[in-house]
VOPAGU-2260 file (C-alpha; in pm, 1 decimal, decimal comma):
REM VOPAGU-2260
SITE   aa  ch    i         X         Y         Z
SITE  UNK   A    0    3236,0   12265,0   10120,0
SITE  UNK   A    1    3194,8   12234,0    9762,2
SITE  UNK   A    2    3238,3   11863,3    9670,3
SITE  UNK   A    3    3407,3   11988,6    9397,3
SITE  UNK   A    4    3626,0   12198,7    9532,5
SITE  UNK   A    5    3676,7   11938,4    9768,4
SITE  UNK   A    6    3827,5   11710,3    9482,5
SITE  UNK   A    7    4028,1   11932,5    9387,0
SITE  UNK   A    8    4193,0   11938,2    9723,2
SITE  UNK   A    9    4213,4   11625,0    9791,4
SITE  UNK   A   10    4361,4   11602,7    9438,2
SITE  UNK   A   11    4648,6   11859,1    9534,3
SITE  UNK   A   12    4683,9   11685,4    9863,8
SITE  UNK   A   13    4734,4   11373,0    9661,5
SITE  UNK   A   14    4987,3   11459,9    9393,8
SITE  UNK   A   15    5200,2   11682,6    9686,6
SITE  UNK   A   16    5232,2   11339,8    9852,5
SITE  UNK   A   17    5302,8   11181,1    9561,7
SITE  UNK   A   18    5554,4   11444,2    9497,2
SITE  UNK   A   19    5740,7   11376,1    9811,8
SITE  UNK   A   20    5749,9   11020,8    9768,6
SITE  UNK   A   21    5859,5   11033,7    9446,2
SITE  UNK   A   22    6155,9   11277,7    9578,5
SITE  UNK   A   23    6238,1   11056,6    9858,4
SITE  UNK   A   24    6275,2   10736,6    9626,8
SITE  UNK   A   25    6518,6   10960,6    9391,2
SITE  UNK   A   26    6728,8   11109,1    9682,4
SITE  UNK   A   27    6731,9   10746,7    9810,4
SITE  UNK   A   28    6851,6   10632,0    9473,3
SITE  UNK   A   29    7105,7   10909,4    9435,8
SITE  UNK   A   30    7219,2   10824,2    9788,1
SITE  UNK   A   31    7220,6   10457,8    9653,0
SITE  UNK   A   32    7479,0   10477,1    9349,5
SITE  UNK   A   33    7714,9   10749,0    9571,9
SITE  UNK   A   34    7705,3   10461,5    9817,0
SITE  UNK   A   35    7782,2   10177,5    9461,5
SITE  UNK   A   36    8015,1   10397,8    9351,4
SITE  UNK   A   37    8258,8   10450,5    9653,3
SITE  UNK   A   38    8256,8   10080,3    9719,3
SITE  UNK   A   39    8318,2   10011,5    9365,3
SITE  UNK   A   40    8630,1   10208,2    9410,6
SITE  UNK   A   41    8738,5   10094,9    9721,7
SITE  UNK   A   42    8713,9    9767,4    9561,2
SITE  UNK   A   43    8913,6    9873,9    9242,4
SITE  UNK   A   44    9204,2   10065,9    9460,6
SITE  UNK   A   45    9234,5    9700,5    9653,1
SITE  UNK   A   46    9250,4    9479,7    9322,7
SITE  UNK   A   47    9524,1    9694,3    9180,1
SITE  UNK   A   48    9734,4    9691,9    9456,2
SITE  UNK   A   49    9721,5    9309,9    9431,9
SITE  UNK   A   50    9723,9    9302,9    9092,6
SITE  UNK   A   51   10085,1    9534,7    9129,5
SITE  UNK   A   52   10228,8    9288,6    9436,9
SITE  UNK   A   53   10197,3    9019,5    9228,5
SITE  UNK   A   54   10325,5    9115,3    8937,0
SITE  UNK   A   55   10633,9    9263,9    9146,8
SITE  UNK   A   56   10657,4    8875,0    9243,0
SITE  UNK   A   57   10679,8    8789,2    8913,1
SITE  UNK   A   58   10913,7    9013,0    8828,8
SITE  UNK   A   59   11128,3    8847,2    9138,6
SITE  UNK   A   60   11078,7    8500,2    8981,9
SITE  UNK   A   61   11245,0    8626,4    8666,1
SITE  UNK   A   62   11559,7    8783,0    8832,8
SITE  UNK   A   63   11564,5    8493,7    9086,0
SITE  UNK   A   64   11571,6    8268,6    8738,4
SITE  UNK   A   65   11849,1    8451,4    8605,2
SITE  UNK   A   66   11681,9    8656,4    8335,5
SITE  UNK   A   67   11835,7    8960,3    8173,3
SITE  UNK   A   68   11662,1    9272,7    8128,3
SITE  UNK   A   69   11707,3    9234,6    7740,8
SITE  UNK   A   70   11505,0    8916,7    7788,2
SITE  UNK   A   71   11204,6    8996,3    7597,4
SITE  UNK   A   72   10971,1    8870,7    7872,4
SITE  UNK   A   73   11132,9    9093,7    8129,6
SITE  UNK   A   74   11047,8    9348,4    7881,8
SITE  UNK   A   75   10732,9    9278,4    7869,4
SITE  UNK   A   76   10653,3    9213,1    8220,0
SITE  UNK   A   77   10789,6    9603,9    8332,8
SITE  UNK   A   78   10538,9    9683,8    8083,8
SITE  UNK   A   79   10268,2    9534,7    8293,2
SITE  UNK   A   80   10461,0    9627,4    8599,7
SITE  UNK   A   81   10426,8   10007,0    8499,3
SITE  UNK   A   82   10066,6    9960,0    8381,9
SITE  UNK   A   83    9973,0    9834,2    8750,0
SITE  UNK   A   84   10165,0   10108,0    8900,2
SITE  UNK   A   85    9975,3   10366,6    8707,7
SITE  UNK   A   86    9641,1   10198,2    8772,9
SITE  UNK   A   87    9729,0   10221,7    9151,1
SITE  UNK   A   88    9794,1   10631,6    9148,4
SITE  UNK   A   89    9473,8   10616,6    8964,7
SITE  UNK   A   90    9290,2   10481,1    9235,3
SITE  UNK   A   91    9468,0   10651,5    9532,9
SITE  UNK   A   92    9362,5   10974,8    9333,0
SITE  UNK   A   93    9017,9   10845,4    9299,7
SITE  UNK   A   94    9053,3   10784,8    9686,1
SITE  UNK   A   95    9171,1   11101,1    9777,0
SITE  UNK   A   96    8874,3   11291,9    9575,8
SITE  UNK   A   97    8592,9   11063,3    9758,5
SITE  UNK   A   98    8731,3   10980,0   10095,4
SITE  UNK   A   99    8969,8   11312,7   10133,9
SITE  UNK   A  100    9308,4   11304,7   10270,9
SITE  UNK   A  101    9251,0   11246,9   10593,2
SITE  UNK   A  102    9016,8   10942,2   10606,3
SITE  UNK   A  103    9060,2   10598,4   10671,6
SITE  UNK   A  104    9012,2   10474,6   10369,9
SITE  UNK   A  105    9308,6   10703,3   10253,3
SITE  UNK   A  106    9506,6   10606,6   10518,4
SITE  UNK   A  107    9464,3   10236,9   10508,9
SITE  UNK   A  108    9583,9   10265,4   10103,1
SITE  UNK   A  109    9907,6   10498,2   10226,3
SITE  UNK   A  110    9970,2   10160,2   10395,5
SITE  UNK   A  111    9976,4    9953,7   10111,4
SITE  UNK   A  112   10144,1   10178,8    9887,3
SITE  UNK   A  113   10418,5   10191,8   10147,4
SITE  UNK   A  114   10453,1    9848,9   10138,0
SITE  UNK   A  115   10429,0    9813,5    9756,9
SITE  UNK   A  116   10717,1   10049,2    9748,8
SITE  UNK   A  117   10948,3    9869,5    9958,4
SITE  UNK   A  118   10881,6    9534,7    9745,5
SITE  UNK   A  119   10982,5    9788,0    9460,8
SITE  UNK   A  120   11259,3    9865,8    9601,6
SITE  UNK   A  121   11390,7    9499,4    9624,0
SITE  UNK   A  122   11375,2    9426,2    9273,3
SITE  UNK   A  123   11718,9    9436,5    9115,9
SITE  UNK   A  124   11867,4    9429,9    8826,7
SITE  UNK   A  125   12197,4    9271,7    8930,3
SITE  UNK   A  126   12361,9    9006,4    8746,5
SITE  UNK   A  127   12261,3    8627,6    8896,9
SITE  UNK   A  128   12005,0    8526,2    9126,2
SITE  UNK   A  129   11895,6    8704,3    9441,7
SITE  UNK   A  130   12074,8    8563,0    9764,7
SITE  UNK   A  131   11890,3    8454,0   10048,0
SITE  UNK   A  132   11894,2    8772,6   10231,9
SITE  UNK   A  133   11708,0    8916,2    9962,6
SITE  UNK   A  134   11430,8    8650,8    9910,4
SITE  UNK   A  135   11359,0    8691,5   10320,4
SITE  UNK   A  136   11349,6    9083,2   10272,6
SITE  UNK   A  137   11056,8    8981,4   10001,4
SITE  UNK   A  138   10867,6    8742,5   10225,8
SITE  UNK   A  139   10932,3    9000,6   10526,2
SITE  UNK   A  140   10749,0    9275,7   10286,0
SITE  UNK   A  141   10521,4    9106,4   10139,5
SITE  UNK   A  142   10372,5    9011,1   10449,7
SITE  UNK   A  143   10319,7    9347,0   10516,8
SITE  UNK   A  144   10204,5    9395,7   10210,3
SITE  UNK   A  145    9911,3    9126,6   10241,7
SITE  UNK   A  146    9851,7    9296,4   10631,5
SITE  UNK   A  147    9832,7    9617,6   10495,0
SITE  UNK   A  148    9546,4    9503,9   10178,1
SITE  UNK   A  149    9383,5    9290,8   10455,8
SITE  UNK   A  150    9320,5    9597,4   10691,0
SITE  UNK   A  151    9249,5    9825,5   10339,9
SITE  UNK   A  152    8942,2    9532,8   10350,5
SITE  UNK   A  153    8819,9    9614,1   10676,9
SITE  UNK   A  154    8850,0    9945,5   10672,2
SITE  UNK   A  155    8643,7    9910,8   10339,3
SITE  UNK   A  156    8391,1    9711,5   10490,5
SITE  UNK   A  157    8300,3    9908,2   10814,3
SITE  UNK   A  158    8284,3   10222,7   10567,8
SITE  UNK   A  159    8011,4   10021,6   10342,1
SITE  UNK   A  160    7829,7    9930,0   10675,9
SITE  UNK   A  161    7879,0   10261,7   10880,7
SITE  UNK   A  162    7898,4   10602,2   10611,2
């Protein structure tokens, strides 16, 4: 054979393979920041359902101090209350388009949004402090609240290790 035909060969043989590996290091990559991105917003679904529980407890520390709702810092804590409730559809939307209905991910946040619900529905606006039945309704929910985040975790960490 022709040694230079022979380079060019070799040449073609050379920049095919670099072809491939250069294909295989972008797929990688791409595979890479879909992996990033899910985790990012498993991560972002779990800190707003915190972020929502505890400002729900806050909002139980200022009708357990006797606050009105024309107080302007109950005012301003519904504010942040609805803010953090927003933030959460956000996420289980965001959840629902990258997980799908069905998954556990999706599942595991139904949970918590369950739970966030209930502690919603404890919050009053009645005159006076809650009474003891209500403060053990709050520590019974929020328990499951902190269960349900806890499992979210796991569930978020086996999908980072396994998918």
């Amino acid at each position: 054979m022709d040694s230079g035909l022979a380079a060019i060969l070799g040449a073609s043989v050379g920049a095919a393979g670099a072809s491939v590996a250069q294909l295989v290091a972008s797929i990688r990559q791409a595979t890479q920041r879909k992996e990033d991105r899910r985790l990012e917003l498993m991560e972002n679904a779990l800190n707003g359902a915190v972020r929502e529980r505890r400002l729900l407890r806050s909002q139980l520390s200022l009708w357990h101090g006797g606050l009105v709702a024309e107080d302007p810092r109950v005012g301003a804590l519904d504010g942040q209350v609805a803010e953090a409730i927003e933030a959460v559809w956000i996420a289980e939307n965001s959840l629902l388009m990258h997980f799908g209905s069905g998954s556990d991910v999706v599942e595991a946040f139904g949970a918590i949004l369950v739970s966030l619900d209930a502690l919603k529905s404890l919050i009053r606006r009645a005159p006076g402090p809650p009474n003891q039945a209500d403060l053990d309704a709050w520590a019974a929910e929020t328990s499951v609240a902190v269960r349900s985040q806890r499992a979210f975790a796991d569930i978020a960490r086996r999908v980072a290790r396994l998918e």
